[in-house]
C-alpha positions as protocol buffer text, in pm:
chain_id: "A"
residue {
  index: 1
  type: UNK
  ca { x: -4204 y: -14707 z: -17176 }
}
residue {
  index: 2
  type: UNK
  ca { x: -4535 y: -14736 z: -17413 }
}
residue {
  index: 3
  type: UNK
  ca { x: -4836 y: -14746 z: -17310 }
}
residue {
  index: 4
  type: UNK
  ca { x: -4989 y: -15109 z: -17398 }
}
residue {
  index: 5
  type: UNK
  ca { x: -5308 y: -14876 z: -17470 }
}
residue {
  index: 6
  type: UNK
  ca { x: -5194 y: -14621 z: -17737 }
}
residue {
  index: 7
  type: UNK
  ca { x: -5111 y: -14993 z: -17955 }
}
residue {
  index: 8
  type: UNK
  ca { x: -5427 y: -15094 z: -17882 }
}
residue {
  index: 9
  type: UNK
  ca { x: -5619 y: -14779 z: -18026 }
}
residue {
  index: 10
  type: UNK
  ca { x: -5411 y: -14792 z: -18339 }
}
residue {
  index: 11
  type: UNK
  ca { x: -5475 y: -15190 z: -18384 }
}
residue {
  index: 12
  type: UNK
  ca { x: -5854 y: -15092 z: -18360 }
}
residue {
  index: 13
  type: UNK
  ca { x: -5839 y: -14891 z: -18702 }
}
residue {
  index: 14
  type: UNK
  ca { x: -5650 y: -15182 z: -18859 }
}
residue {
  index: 15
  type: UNK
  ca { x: -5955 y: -15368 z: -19032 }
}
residue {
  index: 16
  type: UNK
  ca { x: -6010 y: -15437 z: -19375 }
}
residue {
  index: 17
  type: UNK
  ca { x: -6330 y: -15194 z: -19389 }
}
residue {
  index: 18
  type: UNK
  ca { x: -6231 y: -14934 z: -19174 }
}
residue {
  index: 19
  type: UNK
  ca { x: -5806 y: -14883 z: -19176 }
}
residue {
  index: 20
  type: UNK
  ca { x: -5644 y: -14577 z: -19095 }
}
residue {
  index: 21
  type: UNK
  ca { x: -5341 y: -14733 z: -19341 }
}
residue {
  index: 22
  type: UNK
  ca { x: -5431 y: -14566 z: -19698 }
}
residue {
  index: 23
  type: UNK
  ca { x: -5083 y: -14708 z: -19919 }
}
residue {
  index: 24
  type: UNK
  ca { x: -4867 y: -14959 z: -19917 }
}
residue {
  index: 25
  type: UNK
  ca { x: -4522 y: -15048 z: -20101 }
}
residue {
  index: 26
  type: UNK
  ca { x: -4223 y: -15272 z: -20031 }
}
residue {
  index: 27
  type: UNK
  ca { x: -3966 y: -15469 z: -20216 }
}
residue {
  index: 28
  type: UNK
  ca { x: -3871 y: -15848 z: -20267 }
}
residue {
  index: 29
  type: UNK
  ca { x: -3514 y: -15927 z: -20184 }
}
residue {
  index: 30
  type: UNK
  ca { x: -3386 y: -16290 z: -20304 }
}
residue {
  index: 31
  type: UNK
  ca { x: -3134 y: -16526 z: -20168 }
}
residue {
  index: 32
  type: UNK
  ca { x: -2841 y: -16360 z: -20288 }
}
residue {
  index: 33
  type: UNK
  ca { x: -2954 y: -15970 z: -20102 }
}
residue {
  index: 34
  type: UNK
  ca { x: -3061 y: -15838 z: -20416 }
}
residue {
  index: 35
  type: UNK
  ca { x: -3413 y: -15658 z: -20496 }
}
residue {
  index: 36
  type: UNK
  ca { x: -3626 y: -15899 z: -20704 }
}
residue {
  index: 37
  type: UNK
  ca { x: -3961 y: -15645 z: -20703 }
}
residue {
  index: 38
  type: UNK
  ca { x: -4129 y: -15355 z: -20566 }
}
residue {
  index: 39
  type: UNK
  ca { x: -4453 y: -15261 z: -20562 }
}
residue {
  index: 40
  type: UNK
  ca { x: -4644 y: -14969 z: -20424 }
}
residue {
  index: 41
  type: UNK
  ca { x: -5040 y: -14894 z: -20438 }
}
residue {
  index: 42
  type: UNK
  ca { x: -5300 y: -14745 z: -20248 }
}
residue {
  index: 43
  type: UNK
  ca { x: -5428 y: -14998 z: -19996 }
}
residue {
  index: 44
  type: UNK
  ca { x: -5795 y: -15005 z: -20093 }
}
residue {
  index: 45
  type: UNK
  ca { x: -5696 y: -15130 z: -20448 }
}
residue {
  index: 46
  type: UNK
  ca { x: -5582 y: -15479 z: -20291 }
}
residue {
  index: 47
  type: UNK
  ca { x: -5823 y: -15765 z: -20244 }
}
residue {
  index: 48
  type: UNK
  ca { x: -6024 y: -15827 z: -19916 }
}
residue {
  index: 49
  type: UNK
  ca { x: -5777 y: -16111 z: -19846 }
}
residue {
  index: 50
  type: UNK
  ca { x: -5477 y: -15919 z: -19915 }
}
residue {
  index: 51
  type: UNK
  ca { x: -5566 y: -15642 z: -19727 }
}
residue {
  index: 52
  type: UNK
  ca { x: -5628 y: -15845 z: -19420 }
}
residue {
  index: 53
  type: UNK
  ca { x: -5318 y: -16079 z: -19445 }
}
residue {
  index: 54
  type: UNK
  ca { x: -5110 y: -15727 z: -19459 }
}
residue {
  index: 55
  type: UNK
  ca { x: -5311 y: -15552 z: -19185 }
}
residue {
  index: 56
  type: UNK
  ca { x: -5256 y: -15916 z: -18975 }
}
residue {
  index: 57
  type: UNK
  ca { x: -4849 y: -15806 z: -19086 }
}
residue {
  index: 58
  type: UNK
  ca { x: -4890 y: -15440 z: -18977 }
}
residue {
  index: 59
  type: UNK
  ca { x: -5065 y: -15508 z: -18684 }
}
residue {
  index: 60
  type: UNK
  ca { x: -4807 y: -15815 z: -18564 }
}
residue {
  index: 61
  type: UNK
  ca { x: -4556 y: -15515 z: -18518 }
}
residue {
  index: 62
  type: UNK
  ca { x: -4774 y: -15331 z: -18275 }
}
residue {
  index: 63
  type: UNK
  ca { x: -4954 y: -15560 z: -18128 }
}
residue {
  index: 64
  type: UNK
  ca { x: -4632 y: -15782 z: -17993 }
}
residue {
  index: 65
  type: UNK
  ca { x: -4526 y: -15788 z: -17622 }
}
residue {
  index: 66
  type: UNK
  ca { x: -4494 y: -15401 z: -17515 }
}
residue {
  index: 67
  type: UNK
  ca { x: -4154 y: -15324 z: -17380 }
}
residue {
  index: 68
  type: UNK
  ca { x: -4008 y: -15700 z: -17462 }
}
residue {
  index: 69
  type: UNK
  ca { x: -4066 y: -15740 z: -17855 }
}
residue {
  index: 70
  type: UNK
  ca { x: -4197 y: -15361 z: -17889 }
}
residue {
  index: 71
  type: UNK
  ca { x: -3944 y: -15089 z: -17706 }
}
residue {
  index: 72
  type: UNK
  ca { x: -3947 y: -14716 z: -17741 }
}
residue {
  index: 73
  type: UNK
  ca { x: -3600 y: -14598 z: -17844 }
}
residue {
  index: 74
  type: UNK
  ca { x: -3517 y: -14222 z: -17832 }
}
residue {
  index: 75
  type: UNK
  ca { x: -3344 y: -14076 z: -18133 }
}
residue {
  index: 76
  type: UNK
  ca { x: -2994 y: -13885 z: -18093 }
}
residue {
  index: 77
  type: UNK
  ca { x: -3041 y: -13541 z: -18125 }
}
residue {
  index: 78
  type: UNK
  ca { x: -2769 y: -13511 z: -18330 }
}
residue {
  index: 79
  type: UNK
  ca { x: -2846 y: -13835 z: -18571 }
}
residue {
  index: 80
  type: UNK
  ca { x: -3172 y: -13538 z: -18756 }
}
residue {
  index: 81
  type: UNK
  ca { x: -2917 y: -13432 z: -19020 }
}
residue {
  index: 82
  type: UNK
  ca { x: -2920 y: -13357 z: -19390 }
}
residue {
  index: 83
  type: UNK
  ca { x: -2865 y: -13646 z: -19583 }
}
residue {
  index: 84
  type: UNK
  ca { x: -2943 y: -13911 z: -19224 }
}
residue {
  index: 85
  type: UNK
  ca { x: -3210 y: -14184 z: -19256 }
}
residue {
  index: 86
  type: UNK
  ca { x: -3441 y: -13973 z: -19017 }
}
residue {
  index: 87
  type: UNK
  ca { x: -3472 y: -13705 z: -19274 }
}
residue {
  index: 88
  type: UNK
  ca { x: -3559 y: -13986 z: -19551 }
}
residue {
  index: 89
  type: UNK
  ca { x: -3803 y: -14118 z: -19328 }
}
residue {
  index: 90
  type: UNK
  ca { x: -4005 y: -13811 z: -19278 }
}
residue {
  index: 91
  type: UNK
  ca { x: -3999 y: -13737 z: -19663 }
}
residue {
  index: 92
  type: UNK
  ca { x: -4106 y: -14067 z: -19711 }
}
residue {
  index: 93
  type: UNK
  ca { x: -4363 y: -14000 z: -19455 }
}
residue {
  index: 94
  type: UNK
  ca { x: -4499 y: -13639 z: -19613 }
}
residue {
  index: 95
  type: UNK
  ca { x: -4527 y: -13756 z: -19966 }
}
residue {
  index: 96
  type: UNK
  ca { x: -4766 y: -14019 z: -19834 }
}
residue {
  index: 97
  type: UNK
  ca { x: -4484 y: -14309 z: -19976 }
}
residue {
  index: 98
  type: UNK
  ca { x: -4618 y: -14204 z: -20335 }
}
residue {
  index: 99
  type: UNK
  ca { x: -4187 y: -14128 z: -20414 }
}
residue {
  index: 100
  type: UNK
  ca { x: -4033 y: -14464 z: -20500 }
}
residue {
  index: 101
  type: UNK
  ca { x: -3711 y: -14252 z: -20556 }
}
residue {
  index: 102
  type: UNK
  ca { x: -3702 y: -14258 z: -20156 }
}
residue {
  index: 103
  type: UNK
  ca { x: -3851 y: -14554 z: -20120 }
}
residue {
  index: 104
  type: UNK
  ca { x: -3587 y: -14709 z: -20337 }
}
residue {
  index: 105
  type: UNK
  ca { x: -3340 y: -14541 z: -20117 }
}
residue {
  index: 106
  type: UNK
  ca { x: -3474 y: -14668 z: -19826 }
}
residue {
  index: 107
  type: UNK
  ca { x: -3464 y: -15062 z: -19946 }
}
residue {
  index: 108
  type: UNK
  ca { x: -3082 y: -14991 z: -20074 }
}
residue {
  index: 109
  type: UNK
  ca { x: -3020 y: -14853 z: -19712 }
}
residue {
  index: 110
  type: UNK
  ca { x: -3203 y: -15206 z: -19616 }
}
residue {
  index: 111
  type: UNK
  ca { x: -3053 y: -15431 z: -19811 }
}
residue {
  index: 112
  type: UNK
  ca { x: -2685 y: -15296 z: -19705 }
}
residue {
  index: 113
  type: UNK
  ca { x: -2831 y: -15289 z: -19350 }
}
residue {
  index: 114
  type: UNK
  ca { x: -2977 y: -15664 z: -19360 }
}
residue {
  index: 115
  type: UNK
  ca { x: -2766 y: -15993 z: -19426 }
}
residue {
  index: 116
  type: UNK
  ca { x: -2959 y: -16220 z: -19677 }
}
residue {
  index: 117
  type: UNK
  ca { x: -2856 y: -16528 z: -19470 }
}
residue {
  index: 118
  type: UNK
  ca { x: -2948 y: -16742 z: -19827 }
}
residue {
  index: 119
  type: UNK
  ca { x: -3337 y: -16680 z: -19766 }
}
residue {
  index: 120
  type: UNK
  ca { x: -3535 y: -16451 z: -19919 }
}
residue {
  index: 121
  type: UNK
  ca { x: -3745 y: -16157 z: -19757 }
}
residue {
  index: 122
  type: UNK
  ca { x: -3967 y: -15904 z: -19791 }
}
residue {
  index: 123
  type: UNK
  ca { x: -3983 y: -15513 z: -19646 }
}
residue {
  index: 124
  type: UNK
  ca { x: -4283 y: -15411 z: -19607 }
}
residue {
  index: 125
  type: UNK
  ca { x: -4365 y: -15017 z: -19572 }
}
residue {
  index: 126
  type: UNK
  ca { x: -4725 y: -14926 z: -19427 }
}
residue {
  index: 127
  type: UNK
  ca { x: -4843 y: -14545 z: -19451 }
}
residue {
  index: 128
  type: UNK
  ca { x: -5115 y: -14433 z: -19218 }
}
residue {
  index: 129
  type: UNK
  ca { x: -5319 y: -14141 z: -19074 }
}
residue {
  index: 130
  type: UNK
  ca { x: -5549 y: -14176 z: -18744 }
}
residue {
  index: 131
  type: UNK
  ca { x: -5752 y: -13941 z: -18669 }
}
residue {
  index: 132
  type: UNK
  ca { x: -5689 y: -13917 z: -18271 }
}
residue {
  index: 133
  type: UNK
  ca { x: -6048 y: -13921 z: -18143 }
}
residue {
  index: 134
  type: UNK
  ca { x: -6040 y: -13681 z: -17814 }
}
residue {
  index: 135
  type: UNK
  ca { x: -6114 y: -13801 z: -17473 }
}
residue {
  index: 136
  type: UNK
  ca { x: -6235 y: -13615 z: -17164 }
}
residue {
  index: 137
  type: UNK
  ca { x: -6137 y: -13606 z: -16811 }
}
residue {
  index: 138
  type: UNK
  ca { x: -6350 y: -13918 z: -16769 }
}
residue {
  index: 139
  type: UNK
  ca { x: -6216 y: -14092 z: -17058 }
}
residue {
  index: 140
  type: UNK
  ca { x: -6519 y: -14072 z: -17243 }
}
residue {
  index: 141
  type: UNK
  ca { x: -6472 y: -14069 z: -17623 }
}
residue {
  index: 142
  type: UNK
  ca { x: -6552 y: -13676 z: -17731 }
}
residue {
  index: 143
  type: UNK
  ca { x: -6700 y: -13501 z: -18097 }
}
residue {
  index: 144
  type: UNK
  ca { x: -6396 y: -13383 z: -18268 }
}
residue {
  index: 145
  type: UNK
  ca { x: -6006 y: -13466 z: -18296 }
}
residue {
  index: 146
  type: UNK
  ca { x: -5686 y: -13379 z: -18074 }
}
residue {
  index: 147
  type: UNK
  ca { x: -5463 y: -13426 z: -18412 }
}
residue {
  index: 148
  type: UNK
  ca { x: -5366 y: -13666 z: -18688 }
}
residue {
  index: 149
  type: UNK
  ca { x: -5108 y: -13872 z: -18638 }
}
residue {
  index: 150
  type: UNK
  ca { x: -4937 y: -13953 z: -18996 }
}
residue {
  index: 151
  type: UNK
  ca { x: -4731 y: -14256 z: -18946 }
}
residue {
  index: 152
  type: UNK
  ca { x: -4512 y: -14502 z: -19117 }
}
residue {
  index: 153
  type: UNK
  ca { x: -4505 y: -14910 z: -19010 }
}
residue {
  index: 154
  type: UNK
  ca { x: -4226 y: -15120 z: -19147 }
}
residue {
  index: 155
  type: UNK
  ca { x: -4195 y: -15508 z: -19132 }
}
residue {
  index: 156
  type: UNK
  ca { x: -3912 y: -15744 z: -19259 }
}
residue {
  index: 157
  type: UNK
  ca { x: -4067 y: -16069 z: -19354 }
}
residue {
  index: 158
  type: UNK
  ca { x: -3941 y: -16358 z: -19460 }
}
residue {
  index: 159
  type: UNK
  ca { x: -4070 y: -16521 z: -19806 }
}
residue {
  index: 160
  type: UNK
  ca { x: -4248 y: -16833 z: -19758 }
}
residue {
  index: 161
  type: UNK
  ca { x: -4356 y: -16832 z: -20096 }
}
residue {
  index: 162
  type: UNK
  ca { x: -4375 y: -16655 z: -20416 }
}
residue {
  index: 163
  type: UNK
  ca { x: -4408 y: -16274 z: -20318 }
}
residue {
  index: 164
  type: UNK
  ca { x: -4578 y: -16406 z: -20011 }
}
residue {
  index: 165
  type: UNK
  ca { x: -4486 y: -16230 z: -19708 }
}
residue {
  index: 166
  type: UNK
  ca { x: -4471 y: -16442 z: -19352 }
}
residue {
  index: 167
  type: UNK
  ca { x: -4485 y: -16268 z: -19013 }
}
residue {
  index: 168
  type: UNK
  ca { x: -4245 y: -16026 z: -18934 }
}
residue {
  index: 169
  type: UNK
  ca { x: -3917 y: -16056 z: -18759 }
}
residue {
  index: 170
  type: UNK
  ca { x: -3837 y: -15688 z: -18737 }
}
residue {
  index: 171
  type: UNK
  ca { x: -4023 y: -15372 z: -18769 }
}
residue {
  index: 172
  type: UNK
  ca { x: -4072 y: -15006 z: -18647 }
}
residue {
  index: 173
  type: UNK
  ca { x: -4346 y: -14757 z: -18555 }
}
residue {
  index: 174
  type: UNK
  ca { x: -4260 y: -14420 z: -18673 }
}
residue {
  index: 175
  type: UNK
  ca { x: -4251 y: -14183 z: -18533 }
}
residue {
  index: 176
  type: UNK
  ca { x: -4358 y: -14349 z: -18204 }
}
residue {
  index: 177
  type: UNK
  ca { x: -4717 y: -14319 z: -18085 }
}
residue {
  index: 178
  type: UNK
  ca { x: -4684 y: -14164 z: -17724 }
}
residue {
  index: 179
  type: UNK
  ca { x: -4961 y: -14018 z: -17526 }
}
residue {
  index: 180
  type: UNK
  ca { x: -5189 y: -14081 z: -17787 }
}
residue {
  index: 181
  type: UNK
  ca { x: -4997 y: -13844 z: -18022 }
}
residue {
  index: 182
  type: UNK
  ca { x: -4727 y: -13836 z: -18275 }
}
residue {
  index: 183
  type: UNK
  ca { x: -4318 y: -13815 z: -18053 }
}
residue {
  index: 184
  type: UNK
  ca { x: -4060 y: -13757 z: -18338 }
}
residue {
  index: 185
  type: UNK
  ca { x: -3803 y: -13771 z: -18044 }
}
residue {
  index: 186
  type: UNK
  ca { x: -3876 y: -14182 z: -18070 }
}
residue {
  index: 187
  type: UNK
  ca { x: -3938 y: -14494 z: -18244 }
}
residue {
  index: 188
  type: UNK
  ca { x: -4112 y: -14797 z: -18174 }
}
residue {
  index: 189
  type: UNK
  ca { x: -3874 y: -15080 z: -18265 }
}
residue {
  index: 190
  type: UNK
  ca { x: -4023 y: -15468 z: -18300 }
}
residue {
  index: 191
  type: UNK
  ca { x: -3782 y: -15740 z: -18277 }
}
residue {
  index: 192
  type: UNK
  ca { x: -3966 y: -16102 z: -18263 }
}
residue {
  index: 193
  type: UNK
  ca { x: -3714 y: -16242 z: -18057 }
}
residue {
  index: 194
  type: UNK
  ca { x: -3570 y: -16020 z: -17887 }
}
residue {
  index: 195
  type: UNK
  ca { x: -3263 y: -16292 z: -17784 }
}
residue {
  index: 196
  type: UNK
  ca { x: -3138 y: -16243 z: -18157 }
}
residue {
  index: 197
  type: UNK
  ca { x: -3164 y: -15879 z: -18269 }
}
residue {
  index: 198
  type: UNK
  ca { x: -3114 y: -15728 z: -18567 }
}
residue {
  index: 199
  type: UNK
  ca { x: -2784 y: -15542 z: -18503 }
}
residue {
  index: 200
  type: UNK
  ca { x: -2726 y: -15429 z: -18820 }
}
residue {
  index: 201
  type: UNK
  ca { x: -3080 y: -15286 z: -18819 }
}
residue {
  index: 202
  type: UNK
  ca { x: -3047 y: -15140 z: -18545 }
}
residue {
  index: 203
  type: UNK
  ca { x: -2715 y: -14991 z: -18627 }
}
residue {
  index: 204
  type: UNK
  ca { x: -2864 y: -14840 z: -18970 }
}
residue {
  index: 205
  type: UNK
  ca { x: -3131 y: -14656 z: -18751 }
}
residue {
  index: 206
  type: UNK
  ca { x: -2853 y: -14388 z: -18691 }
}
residue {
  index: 207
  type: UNK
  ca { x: -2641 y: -14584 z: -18398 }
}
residue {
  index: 208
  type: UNK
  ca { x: -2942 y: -14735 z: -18259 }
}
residue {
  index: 209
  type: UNK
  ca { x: -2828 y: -15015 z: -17989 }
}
């Protein structure tokens, strides 16, 4: 189960002057499934507007319903293989996204993964690193850090207009953020409704269901 809490202390450093997300990149898909664009950039380079209409994206994911729209899923043990999507993820992850020949990996993975349904999208991939303030036995914020939890937020959006990303429909926290700390056993998956999933998302993430 996650703790509504642990969202809410990452959605805290998600403001345009003080974000623990440091790059950003993503690709365009159009109508027919196929990648119109990519981009990818360190975060502070984008406009005041455009960095708060993507945190308002990133933080959409994590701030949804815990537990209804935002579920921890445990990864199979045996899904960490060479080759599998989890080890792309955490290369993605350690190079700080700043490898678009995983990243471009990744979106072919997504675009097999995602039916176009005639409408285009964007997917969205947020890198971040929070430095986990420590608490003490009275919860009182202490001097210092526990650890830094590197993370990766992605969000399909649909296109409502040229390169313009709406809210997201589907997403994930990775690895999850559990106990105030970094769980590579889990992932936070976001489905806005929850009534239609993404199947063959969820199916891509490694058997997923």
């Amino acid at each position: 189960m996650i703790n509504r809490d642990d969202m809410l202390e990452l959605t805290r450093r998600m403001t345009p002057a003080r974000s623990s997300i440091d790059r950003i990149a993503g690709a365009y898909f159009d109508e027919d499934g196929f990648v119109d664009g990519t981009f990818n950039t360190h975060f502070l380079k984008l406009s005041t507007p455009e960095r708060s209409r993507n945190l308002s994206i990133a933080k959409n994911v994590i701030f949804s319903e815990t537990n209804v729209c935002l579920k921890d899923h445990r990864i199979p043990p045996d899904a960490r293989k060479p080759g599998s999507l989890w080890q792309l993820l955490d290369g993605i992850r350690e190079c700080g996204l700043k490898n678009d020949a995983f990243l471009d990996i990744l979106y072919d993975q997504i675009q097999k993964a995602q039916p176009c349904k005639n409408r285009s999208y964007a997917f969205l991939v947020f890198h971040g690193r929070y430095d986990v303030p420590r608490k003490g036995s009275d919860q009182e914020w202490l001097e210092g850090s526990e650890e830094v939890y590197e993370y990766l937020l992605c969000a399909l959006c649909p296109l409502r207009g040229d390169y313009e990303a709406g809210d997201p429909e589907f997403g994930f926290l990775y690895p999850a953020f559990r106990n105030r700390g970094a769980d590579e056993r889990y992932i936070n998956l976001f489905e806005k409704y929850p009534q239609q999933p993404h199947s063959e998302l969820m199916q891509m993430l490694s058997g997923i269901n």
